[in-house]
SESETOR-593850 format. One record per residue (C-alpha): residue in three letters; y, z, x. Coordinates in steps of 0.2 Angstrom, whole numbers. Each point is the difference from the previous one (the first is absolute). Last residue first. Layout:
REM residues N
+------+-------+-------+-------+
: rest :     v :     w :     u :
+------+-------+-------+-------+
:  ALA :     Y :     Z :     X :
...
+------+-------+-------+-------+
//
This chain:
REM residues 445
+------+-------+-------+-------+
: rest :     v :     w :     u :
+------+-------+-------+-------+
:  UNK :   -41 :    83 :   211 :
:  UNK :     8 :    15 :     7 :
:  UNK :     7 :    15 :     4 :
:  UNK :    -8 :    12 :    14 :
:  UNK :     1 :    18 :     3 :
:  UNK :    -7 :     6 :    16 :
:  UNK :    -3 :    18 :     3 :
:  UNK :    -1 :    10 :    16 :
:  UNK :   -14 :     6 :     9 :
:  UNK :   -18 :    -8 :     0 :
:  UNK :     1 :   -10 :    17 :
:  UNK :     6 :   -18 :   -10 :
:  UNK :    11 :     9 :   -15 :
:  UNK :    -7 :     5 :   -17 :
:  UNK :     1 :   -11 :   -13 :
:  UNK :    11 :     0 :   -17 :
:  UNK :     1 :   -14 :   -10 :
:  UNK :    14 :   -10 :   -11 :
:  UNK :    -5 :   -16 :   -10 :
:  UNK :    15 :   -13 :    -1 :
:  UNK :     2 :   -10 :   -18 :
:  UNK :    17 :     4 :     1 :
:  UNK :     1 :    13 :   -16 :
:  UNK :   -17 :     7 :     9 :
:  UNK :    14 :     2 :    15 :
:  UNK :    11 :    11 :   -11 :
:  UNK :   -14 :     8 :    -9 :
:  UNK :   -10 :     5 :    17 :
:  UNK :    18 :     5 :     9 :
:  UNK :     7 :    12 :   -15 :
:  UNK :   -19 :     7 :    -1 :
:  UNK :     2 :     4 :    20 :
:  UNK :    19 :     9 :    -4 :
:  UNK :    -6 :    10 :   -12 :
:  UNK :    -7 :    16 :     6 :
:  UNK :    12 :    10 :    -1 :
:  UNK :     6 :     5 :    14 :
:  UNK :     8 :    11 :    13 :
:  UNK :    -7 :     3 :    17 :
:  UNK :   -13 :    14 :     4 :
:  UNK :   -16 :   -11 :    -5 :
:  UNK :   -17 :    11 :     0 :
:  UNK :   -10 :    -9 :   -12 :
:  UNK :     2 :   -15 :    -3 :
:  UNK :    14 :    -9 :   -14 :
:  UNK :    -4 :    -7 :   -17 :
:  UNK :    13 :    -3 :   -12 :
:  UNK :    -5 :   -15 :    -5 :
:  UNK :   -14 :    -6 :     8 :
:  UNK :     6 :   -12 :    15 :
:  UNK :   -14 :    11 :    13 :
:  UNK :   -15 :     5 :    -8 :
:  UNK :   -12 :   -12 :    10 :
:  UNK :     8 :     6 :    14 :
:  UNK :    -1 :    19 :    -5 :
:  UNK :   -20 :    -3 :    -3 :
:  UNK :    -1 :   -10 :    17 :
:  UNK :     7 :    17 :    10 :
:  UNK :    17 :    -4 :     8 :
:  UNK :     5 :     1 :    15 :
:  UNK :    15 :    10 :     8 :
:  UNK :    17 :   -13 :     2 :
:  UNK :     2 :   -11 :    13 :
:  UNK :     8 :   -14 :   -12 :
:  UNK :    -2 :   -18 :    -6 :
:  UNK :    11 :   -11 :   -11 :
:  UNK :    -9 :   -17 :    -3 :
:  UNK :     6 :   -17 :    -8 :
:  UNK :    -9 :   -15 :    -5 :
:  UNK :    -8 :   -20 :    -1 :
:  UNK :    10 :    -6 :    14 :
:  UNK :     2 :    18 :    11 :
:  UNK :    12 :    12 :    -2 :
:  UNK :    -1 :    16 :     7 :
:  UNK :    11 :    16 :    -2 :
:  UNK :    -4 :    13 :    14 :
:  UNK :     3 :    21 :    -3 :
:  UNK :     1 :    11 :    18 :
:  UNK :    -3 :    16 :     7 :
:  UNK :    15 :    13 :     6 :
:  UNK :    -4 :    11 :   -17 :
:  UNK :   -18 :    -3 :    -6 :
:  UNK :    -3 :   -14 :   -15 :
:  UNK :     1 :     7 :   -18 :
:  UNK :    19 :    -2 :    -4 :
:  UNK :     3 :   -16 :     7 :
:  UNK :   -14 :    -8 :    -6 :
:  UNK :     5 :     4 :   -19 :
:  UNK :    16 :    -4 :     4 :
:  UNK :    -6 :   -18 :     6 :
:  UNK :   -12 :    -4 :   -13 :
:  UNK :    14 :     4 :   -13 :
:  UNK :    13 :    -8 :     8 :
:  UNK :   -12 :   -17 :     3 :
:  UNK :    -4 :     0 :   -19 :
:  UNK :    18 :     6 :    -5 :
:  UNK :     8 :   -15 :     7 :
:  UNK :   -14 :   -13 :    -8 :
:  UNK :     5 :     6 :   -16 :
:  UNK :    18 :    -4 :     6 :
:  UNK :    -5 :   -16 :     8 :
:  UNK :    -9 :    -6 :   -17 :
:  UNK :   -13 :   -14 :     4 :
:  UNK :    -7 :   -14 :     8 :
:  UNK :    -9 :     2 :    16 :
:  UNK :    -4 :    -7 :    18 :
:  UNK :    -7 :    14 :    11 :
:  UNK :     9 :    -1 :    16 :
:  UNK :     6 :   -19 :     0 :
:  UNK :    -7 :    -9 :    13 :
:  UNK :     9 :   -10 :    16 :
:  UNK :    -7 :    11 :    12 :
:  UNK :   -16 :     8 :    -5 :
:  UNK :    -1 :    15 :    -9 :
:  UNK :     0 :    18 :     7 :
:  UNK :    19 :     4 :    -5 :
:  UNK :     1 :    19 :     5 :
:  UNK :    11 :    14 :    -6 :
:  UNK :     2 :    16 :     9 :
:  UNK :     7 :    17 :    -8 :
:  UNK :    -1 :    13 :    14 :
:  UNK :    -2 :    18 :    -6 :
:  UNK :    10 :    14 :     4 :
:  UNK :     0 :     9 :   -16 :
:  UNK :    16 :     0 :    -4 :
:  UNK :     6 :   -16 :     6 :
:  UNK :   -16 :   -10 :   -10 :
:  UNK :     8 :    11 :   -17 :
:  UNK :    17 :    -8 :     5 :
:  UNK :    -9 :   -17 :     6 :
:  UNK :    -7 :    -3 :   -19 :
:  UNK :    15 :   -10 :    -7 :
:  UNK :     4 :    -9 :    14 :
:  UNK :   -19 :    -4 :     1 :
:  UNK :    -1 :    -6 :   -18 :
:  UNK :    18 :   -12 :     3 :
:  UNK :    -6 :    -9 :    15 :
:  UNK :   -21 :     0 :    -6 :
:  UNK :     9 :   -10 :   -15 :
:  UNK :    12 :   -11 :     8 :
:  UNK :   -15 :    -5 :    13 :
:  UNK :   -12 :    -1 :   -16 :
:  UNK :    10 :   -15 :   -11 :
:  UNK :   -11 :    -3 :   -13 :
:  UNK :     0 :   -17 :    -8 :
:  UNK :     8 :     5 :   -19 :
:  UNK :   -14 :     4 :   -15 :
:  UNK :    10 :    16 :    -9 :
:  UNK :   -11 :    11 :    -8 :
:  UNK :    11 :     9 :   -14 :
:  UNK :     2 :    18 :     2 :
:  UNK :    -3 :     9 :   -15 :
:  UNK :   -20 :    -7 :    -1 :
:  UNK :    -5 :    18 :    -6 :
:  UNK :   -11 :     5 :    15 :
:  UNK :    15 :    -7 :    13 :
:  UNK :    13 :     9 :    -8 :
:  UNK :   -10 :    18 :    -4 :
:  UNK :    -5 :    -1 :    17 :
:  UNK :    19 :    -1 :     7 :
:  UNK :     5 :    13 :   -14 :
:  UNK :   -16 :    12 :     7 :
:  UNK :     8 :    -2 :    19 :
:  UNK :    14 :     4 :    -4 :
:  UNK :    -2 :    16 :   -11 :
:  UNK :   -15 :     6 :    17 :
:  UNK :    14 :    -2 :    12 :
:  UNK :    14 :     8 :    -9 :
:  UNK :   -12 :    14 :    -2 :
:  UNK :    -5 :     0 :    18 :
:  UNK :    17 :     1 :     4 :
:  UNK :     4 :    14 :   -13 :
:  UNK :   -15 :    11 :     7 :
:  UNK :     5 :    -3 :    16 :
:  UNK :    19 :     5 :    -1 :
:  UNK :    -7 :    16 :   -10 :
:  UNK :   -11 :     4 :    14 :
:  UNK :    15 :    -1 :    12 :
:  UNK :     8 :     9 :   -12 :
:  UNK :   -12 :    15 :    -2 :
:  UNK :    -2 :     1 :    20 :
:  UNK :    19 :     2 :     0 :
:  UNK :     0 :    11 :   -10 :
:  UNK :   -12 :    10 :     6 :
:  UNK :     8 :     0 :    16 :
:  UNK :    16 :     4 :    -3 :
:  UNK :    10 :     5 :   -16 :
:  UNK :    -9 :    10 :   -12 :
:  UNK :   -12 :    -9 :   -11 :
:  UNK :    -1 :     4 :   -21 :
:  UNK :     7 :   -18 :    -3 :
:  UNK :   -11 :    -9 :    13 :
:  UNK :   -15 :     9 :    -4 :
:  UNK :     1 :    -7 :   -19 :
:  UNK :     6 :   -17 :     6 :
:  UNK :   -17 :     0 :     9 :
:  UNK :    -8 :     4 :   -13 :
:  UNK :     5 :   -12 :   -13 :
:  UNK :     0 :   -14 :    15 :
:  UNK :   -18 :     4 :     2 :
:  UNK :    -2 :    -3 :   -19 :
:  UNK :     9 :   -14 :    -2 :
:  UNK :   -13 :    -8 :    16 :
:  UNK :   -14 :     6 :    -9 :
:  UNK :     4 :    -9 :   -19 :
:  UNK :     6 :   -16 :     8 :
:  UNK :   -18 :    -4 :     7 :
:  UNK :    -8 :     4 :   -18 :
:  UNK :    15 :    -8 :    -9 :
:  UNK :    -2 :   -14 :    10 :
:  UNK :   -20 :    -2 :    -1 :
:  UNK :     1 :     2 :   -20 :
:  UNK :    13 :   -13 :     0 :
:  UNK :    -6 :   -14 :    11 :
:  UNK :   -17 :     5 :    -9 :
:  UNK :     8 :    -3 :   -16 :
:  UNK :     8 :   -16 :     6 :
:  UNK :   -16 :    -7 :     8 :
:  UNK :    -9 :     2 :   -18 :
:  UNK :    14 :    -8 :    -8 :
:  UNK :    -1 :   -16 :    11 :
:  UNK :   -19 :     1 :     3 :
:  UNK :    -1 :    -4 :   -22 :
:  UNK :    15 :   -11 :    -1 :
:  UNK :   -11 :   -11 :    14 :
:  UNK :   -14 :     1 :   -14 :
:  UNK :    10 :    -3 :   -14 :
:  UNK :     5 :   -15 :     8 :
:  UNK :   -18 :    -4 :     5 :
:  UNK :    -4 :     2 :   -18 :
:  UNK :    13 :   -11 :    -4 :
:  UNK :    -7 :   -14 :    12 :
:  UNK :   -18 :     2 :    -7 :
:  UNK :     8 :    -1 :   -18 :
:  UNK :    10 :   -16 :     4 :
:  UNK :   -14 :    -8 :     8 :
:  UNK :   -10 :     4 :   -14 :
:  UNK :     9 :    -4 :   -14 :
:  UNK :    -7 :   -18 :     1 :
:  UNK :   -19 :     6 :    -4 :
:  UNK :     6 :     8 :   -14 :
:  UNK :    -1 :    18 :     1 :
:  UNK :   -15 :     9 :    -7 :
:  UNK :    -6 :     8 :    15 :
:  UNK :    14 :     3 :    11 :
:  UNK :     6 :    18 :    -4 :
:  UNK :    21 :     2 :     6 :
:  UNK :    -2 :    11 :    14 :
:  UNK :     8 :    18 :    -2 :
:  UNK :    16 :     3 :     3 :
:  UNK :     6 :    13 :   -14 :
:  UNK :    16 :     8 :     8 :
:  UNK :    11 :   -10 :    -9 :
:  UNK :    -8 :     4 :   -17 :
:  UNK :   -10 :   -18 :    -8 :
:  UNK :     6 :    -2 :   -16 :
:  UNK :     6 :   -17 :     5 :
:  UNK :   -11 :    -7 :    12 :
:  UNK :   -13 :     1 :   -13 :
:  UNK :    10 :    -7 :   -13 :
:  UNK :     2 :   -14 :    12 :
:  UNK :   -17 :    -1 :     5 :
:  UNK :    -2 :    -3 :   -20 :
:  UNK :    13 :   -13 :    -2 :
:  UNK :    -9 :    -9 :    17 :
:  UNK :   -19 :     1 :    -7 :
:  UNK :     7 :    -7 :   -18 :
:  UNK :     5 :   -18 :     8 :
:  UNK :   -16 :    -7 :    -5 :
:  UNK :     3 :     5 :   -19 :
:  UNK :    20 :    -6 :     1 :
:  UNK :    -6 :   -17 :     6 :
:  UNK :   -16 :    -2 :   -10 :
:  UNK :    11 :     3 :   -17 :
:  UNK :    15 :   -12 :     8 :
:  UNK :   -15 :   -12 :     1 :
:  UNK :    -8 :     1 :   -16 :
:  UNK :    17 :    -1 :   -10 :
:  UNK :     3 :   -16 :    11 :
:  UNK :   -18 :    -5 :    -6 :
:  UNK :     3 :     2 :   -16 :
:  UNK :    18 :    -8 :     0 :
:  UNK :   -10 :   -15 :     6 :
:  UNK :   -15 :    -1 :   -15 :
:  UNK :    10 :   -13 :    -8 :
:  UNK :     3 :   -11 :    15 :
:  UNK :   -18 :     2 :     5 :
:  UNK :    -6 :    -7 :   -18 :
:  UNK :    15 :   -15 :     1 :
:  UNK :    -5 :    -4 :    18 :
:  UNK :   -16 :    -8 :    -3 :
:  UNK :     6 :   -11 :   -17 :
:  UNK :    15 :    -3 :     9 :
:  UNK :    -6 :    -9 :    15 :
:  UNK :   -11 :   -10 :   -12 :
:  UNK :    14 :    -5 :   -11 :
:  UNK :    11 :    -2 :    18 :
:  UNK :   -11 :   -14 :     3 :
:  UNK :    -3 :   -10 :   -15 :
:  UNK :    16 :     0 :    -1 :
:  UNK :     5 :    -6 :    16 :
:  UNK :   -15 :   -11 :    -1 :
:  UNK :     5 :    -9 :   -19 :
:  UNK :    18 :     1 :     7 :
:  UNK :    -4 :   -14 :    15 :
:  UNK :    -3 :   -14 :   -13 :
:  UNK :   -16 :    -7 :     2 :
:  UNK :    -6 :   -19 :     6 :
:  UNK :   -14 :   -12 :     3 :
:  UNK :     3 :   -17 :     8 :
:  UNK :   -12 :   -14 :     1 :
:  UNK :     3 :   -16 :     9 :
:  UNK :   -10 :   -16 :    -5 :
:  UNK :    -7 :   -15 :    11 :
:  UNK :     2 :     7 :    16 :
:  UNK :   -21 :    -4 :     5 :
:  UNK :    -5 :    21 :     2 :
:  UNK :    15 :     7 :   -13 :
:  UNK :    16 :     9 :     4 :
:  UNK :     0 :    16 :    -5 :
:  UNK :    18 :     8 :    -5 :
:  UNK :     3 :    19 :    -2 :
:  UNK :    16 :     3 :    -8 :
:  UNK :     8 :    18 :    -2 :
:  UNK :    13 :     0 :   -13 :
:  UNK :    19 :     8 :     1 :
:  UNK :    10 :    -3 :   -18 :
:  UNK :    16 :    -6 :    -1 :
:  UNK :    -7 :   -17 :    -6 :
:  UNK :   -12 :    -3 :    14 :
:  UNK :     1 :    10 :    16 :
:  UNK :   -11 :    -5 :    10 :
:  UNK :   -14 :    14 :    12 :
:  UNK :   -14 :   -12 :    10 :
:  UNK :   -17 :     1 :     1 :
:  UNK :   -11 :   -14 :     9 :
:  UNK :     2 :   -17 :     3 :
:  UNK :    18 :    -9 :    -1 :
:  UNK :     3 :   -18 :     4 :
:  UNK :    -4 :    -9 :   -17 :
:  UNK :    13 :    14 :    -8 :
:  UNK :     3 :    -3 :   -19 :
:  UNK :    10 :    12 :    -9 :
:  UNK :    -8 :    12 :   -14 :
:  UNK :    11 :    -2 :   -15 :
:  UNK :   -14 :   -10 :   -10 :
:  UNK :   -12 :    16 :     8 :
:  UNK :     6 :    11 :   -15 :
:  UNK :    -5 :   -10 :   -15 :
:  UNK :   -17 :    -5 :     8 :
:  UNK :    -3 :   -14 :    11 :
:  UNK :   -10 :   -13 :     5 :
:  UNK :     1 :   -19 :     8 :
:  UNK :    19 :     1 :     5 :
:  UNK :     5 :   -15 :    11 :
:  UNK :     3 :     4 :    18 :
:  UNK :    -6 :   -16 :     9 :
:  UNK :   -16 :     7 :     3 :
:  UNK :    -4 :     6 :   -16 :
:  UNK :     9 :    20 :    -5 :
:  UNK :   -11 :    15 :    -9 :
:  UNK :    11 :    15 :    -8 :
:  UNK :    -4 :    18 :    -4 :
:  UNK :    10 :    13 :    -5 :
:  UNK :    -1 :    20 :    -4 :
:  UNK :    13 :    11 :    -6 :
:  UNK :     2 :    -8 :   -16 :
:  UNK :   -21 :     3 :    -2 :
:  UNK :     6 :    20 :    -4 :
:  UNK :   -20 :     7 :    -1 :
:  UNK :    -2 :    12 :   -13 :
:  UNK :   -14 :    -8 :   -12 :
:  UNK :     0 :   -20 :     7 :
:  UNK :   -13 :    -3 :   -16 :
:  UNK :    15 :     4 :   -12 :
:  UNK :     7 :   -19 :     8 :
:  UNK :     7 :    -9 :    14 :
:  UNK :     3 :   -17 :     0 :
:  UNK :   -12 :   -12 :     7 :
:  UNK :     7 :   -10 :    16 :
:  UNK :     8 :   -16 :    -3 :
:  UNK :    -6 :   -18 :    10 :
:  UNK :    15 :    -6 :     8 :
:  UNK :     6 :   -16 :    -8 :
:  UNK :    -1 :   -17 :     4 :
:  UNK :   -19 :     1 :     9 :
:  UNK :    -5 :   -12 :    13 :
:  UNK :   -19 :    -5 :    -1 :
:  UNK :   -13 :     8 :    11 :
:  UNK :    -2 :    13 :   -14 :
:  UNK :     4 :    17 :     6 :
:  UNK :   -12 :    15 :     0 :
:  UNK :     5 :    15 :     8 :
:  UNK :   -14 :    14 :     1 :
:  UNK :     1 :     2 :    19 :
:  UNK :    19 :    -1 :     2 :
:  UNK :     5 :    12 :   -16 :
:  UNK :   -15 :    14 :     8 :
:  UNK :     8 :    -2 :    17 :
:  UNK :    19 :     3 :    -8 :
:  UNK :    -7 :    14 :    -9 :
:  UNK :    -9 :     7 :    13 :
:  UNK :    15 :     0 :    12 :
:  UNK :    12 :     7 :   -13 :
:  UNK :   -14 :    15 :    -3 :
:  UNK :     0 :     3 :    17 :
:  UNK :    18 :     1 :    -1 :
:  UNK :    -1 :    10 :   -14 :
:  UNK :   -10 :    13 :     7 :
:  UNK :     8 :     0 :    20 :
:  UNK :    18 :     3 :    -8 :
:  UNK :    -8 :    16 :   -12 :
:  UNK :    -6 :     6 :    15 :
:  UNK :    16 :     0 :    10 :
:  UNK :    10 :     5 :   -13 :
:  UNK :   -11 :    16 :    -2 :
:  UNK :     3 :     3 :    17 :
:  UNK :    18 :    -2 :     0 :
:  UNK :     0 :    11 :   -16 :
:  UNK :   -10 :    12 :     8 :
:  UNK :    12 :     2 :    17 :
:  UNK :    13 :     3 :   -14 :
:  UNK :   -11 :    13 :    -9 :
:  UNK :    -1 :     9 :    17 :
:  UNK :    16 :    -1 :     5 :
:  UNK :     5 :     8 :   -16 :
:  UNK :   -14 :    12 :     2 :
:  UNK :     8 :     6 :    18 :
:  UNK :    15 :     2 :   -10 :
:  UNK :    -5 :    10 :   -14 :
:  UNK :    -9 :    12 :    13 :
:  UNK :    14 :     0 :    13 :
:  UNK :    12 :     6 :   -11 :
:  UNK :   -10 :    16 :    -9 :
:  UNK :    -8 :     0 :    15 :
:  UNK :    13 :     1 :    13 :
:  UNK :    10 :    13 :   -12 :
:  UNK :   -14 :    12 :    -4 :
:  UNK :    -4 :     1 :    18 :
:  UNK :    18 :     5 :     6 :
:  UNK :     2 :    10 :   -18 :
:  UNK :   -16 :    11 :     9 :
:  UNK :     7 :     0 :    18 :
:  UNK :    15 :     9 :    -5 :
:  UNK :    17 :    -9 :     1 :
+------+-------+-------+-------+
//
């Protein structure tokens, strides 16, 4: 159900029903008033009959009778009204035609409610200063309740009239203040995939805002996404177009060789050209994963002793080629964790391979490449040659490798490690050694 018929529907029920409870609330309020009118009137009568009584001393033998009503009365019902004075000992000194049936109640002072022939009277009885004489003045209870709903009516009457006005009214103000979302909508729409530009702010509803401000941000992250795919893709055709043209040539030199020598040079060039290839293919497909969000970020207590285990396995054959000494060292205290994290092992796996190879392949043969772990990180160093500060800052750019590098790569492997531990909410930095030679990599909080 759309929020427009959501709102229509509580008004067009709640309205009727809140002015339901208000004309009951009305009514009991209008009872109320009417009840505190006439029994302040019963109580002035009653006063008025006990002040202006004139009895002679003597005995009567009949009660004296009232006047009857006449044209002077205009539209006032006398029948609901009664009035009745009693002597000591309970004889009726006064009373009109109504107040005969009123009953005699020496002990009672103040209002009460009798029912007197089916019908329910309120009865205020005043005794008088010396107890010679009770008067008692009476209504019938319908007089107020009709009185009462009359004037209830008479004020709810007009609003009832008027109410499918103001229903008509509301559904109109509902579908008017709901026109900024039908035409964001029709924005959205007719908007061409590719067409990301922010949603404009200034006349939206103050409401709409937070959604607009979160669209835009939406549209924003859209935005970097496709702009990091089209460099992902300019950048890998780029690299892939120079190492498909090496491997044209060479396999050109390689069919027109003669057996020996220049062959053989030709296939070992062939060999290295394909490897690096394979190398450079992988390693884009790994980035491409990570930068897209196609591996999903597991968040399990990371095991590092498995994970250093099965990374330097992987790395000793390149470590055996090139004579170099793999050491790990667990500089934290005993009875710490090394680096306690939650995250993806196999994300993890390809961080520390990945800093790993990369140190293997650029520190001197016969030197050595150190993983630490400490409590708040982990660091792979190396004796390679230094570094100039503009190819430290420069180093995790993608496809970005210094100068002067013999061994194959693609420069990939350092953006693969800054997303993967970005993805960790780990920072990654580069420093040279203590002494100036060498290069320390360090990942961390």
């Amino acid at each position: 159900m759309s929020i427009q018929k959501r709102l229509l529907l509580y008004l067009l029920v709640g309205a009727p029903l809140v002015w339901l409870l208000a004309g009951l609330v009305s009514i009991r309020f209008a009872r109320h008033e009417v009840d505190e009118l006439f029994d302040t009137e019963l109580i002035r009568l009653a006063r008025q009959v006990q002040v202006t009584l004139a009895l002679p001393a003597a005995e009567r033998g009949a009660p004296l009778p009232m006047p009857p009503a006449s044209a002077a009365s205009g539209e006032a019902d006398v029948r609901d009204l009664a009035i009745a004075v009693w002597a000591r000992d309970g004889r009726l000194l006064l009373a009109d035609r109504e107040g005969v049936s009123l009953p005699y109640r020496p002990e009672t002072a103040g209002f009460v409610d009798l029912a007197i022939a089916g019908e329910l009277w309120r009865i205020y009885y005043l005794q008088s200063f010396d107890g010679d004489w009770l008067v008692a003045a009476g209504q019938k209870a319908h007089e107020r309740e009709e009185l009462a709903l009359d004037v209830t009516l008479g004020q709810a009457l007009p609003w009832l009239a008027t109410l499918p006005l103001l229903l008509l009214v509301m559904a109109l103000s509902v579908r008017s203040a709901l026109r900024p979302l039908r035409q964001l909508r029709r924005d959205l729409a007719a908007r061409q995939p590719q067409a990301l530009q922010p949603v404009p702010l200034a006349d939206a509803p103050a409401e709409l805002q937070p959604l607009l401000d979160a669209l835009n941000a939406l549209f924003a992250r859209i935005g970097a996404l496709f702009e990091a795919e089209r460099r992902f893709t300019d950048d890998a055709a780029h690299e892939l177009r120079t190492p498909l043209a090496v491997l044209r040539a060479q396999w050109d030199v390689l069919r027109r060789a003669r057996p020996g020598t220049e062959r053989d040079e030709a296939e070992a060039k062939m060999t290295r050209g394909l490897a690096r290839l394979d190398r450079l293919v992988a390693q884009l497909l790994a980035l491409s994963r990570v930068e897209s969000g196609g591996s999903v970020l597991a968040k399990q207590p990371v095991d590092w002793a498995a994970l250093v285990e099965q990374v330097m396995n992987d790395c000793l054959p390149l470590a055996e080629r090139r004579r170099i000494e793999l050491e790990c060292d667990w500089a934290q205290p005993a009875g710490r964790e090394p680096l306690p994290l939650h995250g993806d092992a196999a994300l993890l796996a390809v961080l520390l391979r990945n800093l790993l190879d990369n140190a293997l392949r650029y520190a001197p043969q016969g030197s050595t490449v150190t993983l630490r772990f400490d409590e708040r990180s982990l660091e792979v160093e190396n004796d390679a040659e230094p570094l100039s500060d503009e190819q430290l800052a420069r180093l995790g750019e993608r496809f970005y490798r210094p100068e002067g590098q013999d061994e194959i790569g693609s420069g990939l492997g350092l953006s693969i490690v800054r997303r993967i531990a970005a993805l960790h909410g780990l920072d990654l930095r580069f420093e040279r050694r203590d002494g100036g030679r060498g290069l320390r990599v360090r990942v961390g909080a």
